[in-house]
N, C-alpha and C positions, 0 to 999 in steps of 0.2 A: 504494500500500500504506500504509495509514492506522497510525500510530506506535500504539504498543501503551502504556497506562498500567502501568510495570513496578513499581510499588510494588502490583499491585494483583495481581500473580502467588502461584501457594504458592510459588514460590522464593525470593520476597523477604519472603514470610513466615518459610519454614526458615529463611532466615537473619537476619534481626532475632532468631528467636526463638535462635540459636546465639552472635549476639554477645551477647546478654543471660546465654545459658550460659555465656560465655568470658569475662565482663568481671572477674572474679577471675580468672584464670587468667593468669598467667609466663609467657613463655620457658622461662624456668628450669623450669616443671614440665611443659611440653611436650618438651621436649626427657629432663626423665627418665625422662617414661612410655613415652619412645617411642626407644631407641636405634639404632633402624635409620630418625630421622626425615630425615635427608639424601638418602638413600637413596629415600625415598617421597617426598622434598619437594624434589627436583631434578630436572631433561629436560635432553639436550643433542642438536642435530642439526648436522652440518657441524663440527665441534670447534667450537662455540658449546656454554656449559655456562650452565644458569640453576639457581641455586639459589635458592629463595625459601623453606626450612628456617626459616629467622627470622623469618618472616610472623607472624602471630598467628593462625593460622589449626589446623582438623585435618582428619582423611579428609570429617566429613560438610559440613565449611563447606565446601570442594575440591568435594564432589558437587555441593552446592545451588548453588554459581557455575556449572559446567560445567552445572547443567538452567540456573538465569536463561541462559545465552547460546542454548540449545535454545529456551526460552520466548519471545525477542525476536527470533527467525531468524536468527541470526548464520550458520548455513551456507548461507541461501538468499541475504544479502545478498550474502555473499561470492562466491556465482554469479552476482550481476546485477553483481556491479563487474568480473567476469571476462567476462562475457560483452557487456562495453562498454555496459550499457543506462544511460540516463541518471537516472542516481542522485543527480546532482548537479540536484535536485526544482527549486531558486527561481531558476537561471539555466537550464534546461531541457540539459544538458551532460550527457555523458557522463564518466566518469573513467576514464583509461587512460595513470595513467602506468605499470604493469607491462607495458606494450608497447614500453617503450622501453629495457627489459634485458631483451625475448624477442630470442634469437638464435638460435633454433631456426629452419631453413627452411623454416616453416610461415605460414601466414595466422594475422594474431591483430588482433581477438579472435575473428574466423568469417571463413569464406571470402566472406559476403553483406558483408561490412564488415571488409576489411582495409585496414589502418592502417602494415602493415611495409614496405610499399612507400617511400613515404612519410620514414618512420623511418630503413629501413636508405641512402636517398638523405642522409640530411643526416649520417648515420655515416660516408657514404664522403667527405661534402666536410668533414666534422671532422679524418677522415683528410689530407688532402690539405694544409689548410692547417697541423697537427699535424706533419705531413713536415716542411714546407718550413721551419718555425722551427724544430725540433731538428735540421734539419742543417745549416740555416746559410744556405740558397739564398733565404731570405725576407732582399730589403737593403732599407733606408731610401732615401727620398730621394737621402742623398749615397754609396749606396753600399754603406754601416755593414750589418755582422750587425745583426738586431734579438738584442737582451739581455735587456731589462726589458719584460715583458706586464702593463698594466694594467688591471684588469677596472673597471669600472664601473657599478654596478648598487645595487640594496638590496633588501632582504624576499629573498625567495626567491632572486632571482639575485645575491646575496651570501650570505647565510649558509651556504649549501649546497654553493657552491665553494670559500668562502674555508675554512671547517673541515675540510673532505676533503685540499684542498691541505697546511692545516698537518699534521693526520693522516696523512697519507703523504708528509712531508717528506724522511724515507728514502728516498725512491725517485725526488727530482726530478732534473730534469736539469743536472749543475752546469754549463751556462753559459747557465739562462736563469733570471731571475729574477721571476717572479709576484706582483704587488701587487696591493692589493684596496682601491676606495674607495667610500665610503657615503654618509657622511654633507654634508648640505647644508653645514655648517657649512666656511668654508675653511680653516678650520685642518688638515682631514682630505687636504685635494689638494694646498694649496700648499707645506707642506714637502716631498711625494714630490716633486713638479718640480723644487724646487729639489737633488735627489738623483739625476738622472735627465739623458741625452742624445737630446736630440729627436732626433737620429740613427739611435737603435739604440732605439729606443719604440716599442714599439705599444699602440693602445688598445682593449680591448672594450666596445664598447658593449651591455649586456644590459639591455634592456627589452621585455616583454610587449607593450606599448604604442608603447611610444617615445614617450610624452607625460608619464612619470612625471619630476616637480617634481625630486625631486632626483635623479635620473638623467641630464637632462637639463640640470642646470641645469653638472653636473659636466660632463659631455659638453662642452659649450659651451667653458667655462674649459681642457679639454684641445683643445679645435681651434683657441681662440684662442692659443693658447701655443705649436702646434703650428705653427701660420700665421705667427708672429711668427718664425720662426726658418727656416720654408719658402722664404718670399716669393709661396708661388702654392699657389691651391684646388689646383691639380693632381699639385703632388705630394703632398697627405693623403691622399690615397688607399693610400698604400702604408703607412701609421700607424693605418689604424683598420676593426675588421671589428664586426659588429652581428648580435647575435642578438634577432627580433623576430615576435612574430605581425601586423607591417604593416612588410613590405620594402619598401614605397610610400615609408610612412617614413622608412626608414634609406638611399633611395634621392636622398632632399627632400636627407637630411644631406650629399650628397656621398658616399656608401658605393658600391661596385660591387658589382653583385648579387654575381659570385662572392664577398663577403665579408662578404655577409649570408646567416645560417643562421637561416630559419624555426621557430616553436612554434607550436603547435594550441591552440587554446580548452579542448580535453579533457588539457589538463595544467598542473594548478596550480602557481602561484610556489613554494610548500615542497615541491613533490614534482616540481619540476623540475631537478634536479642529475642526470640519468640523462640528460638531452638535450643540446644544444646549447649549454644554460647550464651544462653542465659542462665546454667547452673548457679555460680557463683550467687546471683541473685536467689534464685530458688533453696541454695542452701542457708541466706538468710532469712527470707519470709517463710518459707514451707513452700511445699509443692503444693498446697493447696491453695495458699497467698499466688504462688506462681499461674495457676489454670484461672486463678479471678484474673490476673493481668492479663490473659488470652483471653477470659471472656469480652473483656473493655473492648478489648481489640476488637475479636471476633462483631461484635453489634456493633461496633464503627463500619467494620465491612459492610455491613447488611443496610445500612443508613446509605453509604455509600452509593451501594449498588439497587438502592430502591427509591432513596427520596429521588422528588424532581430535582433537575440543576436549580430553579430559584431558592430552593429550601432546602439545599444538600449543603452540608457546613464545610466537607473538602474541597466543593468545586467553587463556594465561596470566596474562601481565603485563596485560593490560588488566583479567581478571576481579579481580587480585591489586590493582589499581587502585581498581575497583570495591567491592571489600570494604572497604581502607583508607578511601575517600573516602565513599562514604553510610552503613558501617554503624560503621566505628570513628570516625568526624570529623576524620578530616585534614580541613588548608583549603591545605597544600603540601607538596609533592611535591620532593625535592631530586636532581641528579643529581652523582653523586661521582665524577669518571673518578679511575682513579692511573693515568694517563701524561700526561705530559706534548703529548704529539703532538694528545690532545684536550680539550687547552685550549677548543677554542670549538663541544664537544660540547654545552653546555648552554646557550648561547644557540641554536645552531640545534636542539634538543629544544624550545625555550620556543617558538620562533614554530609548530614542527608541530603541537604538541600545542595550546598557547592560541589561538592562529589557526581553528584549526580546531574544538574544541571548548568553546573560552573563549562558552558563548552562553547564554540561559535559555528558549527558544523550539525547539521540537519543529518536525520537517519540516512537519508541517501549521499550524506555527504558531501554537500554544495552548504557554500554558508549560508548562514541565519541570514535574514532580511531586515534583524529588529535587536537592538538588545535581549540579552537573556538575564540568566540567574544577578541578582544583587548583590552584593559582600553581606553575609549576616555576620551577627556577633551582635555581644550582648552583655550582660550582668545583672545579678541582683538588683531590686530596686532599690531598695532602701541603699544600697551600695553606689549605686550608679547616681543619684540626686547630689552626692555629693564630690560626683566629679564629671560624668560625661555631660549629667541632664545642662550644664550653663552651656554647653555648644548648640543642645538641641533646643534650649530655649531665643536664645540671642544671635546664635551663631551663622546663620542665614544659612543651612543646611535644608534642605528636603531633607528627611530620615523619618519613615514611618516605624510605628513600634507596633509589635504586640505584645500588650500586657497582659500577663497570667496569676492569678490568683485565686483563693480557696476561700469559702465564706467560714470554715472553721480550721483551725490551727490544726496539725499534726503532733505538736507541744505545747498542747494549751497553758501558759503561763499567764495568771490575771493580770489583765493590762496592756496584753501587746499585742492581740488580736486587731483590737477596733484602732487604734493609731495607725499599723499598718495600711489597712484597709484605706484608710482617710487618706494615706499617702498616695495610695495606688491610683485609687479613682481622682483625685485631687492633680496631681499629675497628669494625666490623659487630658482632663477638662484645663488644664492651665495651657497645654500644649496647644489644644484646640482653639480654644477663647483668646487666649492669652489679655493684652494688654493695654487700650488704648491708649492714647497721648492726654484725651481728655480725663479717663479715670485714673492715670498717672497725676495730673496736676491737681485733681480734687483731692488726692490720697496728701499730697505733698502739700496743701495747702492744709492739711491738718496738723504740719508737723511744725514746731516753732525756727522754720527758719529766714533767711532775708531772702527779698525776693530772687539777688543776685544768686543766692546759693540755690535757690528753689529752681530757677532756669538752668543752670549748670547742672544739675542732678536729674533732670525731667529725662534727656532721652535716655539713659541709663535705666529710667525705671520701664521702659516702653518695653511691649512684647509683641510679638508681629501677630503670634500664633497660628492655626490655619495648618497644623503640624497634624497630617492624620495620623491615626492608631485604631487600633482593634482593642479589646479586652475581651478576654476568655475567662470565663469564671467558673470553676469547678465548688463543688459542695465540700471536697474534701479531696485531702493527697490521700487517698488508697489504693493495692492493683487492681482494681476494678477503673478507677477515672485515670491511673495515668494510662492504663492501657487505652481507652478512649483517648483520650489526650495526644500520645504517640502515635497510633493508627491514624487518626486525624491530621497529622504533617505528613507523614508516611503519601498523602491519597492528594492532599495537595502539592506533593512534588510531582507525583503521577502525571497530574491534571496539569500541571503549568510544562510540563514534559510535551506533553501532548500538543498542545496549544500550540506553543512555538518550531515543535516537529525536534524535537530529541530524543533523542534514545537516553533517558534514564537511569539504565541498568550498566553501564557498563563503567569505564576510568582508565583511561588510556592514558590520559595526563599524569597519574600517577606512577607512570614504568617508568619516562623518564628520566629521573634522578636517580632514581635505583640503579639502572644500567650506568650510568656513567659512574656512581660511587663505587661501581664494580670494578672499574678500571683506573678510578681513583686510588682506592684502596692499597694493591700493591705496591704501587710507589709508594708510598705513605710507609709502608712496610721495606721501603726500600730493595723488594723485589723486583722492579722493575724500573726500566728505563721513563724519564718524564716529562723527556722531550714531545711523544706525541698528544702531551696535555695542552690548551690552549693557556698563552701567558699567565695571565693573572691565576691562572692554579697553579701552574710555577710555583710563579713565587710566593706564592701562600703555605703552599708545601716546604719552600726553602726556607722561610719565616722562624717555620713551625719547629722545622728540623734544627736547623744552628742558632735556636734562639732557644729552643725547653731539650734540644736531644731528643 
């Protein structure tokens, strides 16, 4: 199915020709012409609420998005990623990770090509070894309860577990304690060791591959650590389990099959936290905490794939994407949780969304016609107010936000709920409203000063506003909403996939640097010759060398 030129549709005509009607036009005067505009300008399904009322948007930009998603097939595509057919065009793949929060006892995605068999087999060995360390019967070597689980992994098989972990940190198990390592660098491994008894450790190995650099290179520095204090290959075994699409692999490492849990080619690193690569998680909530976070999921699919586009909350936020980013000129997109618990909401939204969409090449491989993906990134709010919010208020940026927040605490502590809360909503509407020059001089005409001071100080106080934002308001952080929550970016990356003609599924961008560190490397190891490196790696290599040896 050949990508469609979607700057070349009447819907993205109507709407050029809307933003150009709308480019004088407020908040402020959207909001007076229209008092019941919440009302029309907010869906909620599953107590998930999305209000996007602050948008810059009215009924007829609303219609001309909902035809552009009609005009690019957004609901036929949505049938070929349900119906497993391989969508994933430049590795020939199908994508199917919403088969791995079907729990229903049916074949999915068809009875000619069921995948649940499969699926629900590595859910019942998830189960089993999820048992055995929340009760205690999983010992160490010498014996020892295992206590401390450390996952080890990156890109997908970290950010995905390690965020839902912190996220539903309410609900872990308090005697076991889940760590997360990523990074190459050893600053990131060797203070946890040094925190930690090889006794009561266990390590996960997560890689797709099992050949990934820094996955592997960690892996290594925990087996030799783990040996140093064993005496013998034979008892790591009881210290380390591996989730991999090559159990061959993790078989090389010394793993026993029982404690390697399989992935499939048809489930990508950001859209595999619903598998195997969400143990780590599951050994802190329970597996029963873990199948509520696929059911969340799971009814987000089903929302997905049955509301109308006007009423469908993922084809929303992407169309609401789509209007900020080619017709108003965002170039970034911010996401603002106010809880605390998703703190590392918005590095794992950056790799879903720019991993996937971050590209300028059409599935057939001719470029885009139109901007694509925007820089996300993001922070805490209460965090961010007191450093990015003065650019997004003053700083004559476009940056749409979505705000994310919970009407009840996951730590209820009396007192910090409802201030929160004031901050978050208070925020968006200051964005929006923000400031006039005349409610600046009233405010400042209450204050005792001269008038010289008072005119010097006025446009300082001024706010342009007109800054749109979303707010998503969940009832509470549990796996039941974040799983809604995640499946709901998950479908809006889909959908803005779709739209602009990209292939979603794949990251070609990211071999790259990998290949060349490859050839880096050696010389660095003074292996090799380093003359065929381009200058400035030279001499960065030379720096490196006769300056630290």
């Amino acid at each position: 199915m050949m990508s469609k030129d979607l700057t070349q549709t009447p819907a993205w005509t109507r709407l050029s020709q809307a933003r150009d009607r709308l480019a004088k036009t407020h908040l402020r005067e959207l909001f007076a012409a229209d008092p019941q505009r919440f009302e029309n300008f907010s869906r909620q399904t599953n107590e998930l609420l999305l209000d996007f009322s602050k948008q810059r948007l009215d009924d007829e930009v609303l219609d001309a998005l909902v035809t552009l998603a009609e005009d690019t097939e957004v609901p036929s595509w949505r049938e070929r990623l349900f119906a497993g057919e391989k969508i994933n065009v430049s590795e020939e793949r199908a994508v199917l990770h919403p088969a791995l929060r079907h729990l229903e006892e049916t074949p999915f995605p068809s009875a000619a090509h069921d995948v649940m068999p499969a699926v629900r087999e590595v859910r019942a060995q998830m189960a089993v070894i999820v048992e055995k360390l929340r009760s205690g019967s999983w010992k160490g070597y010498s014996g020892e309860t295992i206590r401390h689980v450390v996952n080890i992994g990156i890109g997908g098989s970290d950010l995905g577990p390690k965020m839902a972990t912190r996220a539903l940190s309410a609900f872990a198990h308090p005697g076991l304690h889940v760590h997360y390592v990523s990074n190459l660098d050893g600053a990131h491994l060797a203070p946890l060791l040094e925190t930690l008894d090889p006794r009561s450790t266990l390590f996960i190995i997560a890689s797709k591959t099992f050949t990934t650099q820094e996955t592997m290179i960690n892996a290594a520095s925990a087996h030799n650590w783990m040996l140093a204090h064993t005496g013998t290959e034979a008892s790591l075994a009881k210290h380390f389990v591996a989730v991999s699409a090559h159990p061959e692999r993790a078989a090389e490492f010394g793993i026993p099959p029982a404690q390697v849990l399989p992935m499939w080619d048809w489930v990508g690193g950001r859209y595999s936290l619903w598998s195997a690569v969400g143990l780590p998680l599951a050994i802190s909530i329970g597996m029963s905490g873990f199948e509520r976070l696929l059911a969340g999921a799971l009814d987000m699919d089903q929302h997905f794939c049955q509301a109308p586009l006007k009423d469908n909350l993922p084809v929303l936020l992407a169309l609401l994407g789509i209007w900020n980013t080619n017709f108003l000129g965002a170039h970034t997109s911010a996401i603002v949780p106010y809880n605390e618990s998703l703190r590392h909401l918005p590095g794992y939204l950056q790799q879903l969304e720019m991993e996937s969409n971050g590209k300028t090449v059409n599935r057939d491989g001719q470029p885009l016609t139109c901007p694509a993906n925007p820089i996300v990134w993001g922070e805490i709010g209460a965090n961010g107010q007191h450093a990015f919010f003065q650019l997004l208020h003053q700083g004559g940026w476009l940056v749409p936000c979505d705000f994310i927040a919970t009407a009840l605490s996951d730590y209820p502590l009396p007192g910090h709920q409802a201030p929160l809360l004031a901050n978050c909503f208070a925020q968006s509407a200051a964005l929006a409203f923000g400031k006039t020059e005349d409610e600046a001089r009233t405010e400042l005409d209450t204050a005792k000063l001269s008038a010289m001071q008072r005119d010097a100080l006025l446009p300082h106080k001024v706010f342009a506003g007109n800054q749109p934002s979303t707010t998503l308001l969940l009832p509470r952080l549990d796996p039941y909403h974040l799983g809604l929550l995640l499946a709901l970016y998950e479908h809006k990356v889909f959908v803005q996939g779709v739209i602009w003609g990209i292939n979603s599924f794949d990251q070609w961008g990211v071999e790259l640097g990998k290949q060349l560190a490859s050839r880096v490397l050696p010389v660095l190891n003074g292996e090799e010759d380093k003359e065929a490196l381009d200058a400035s790696t030279r001499g960065l290599i030379e720096w490196t060398q006769t300056t630290h040896g």
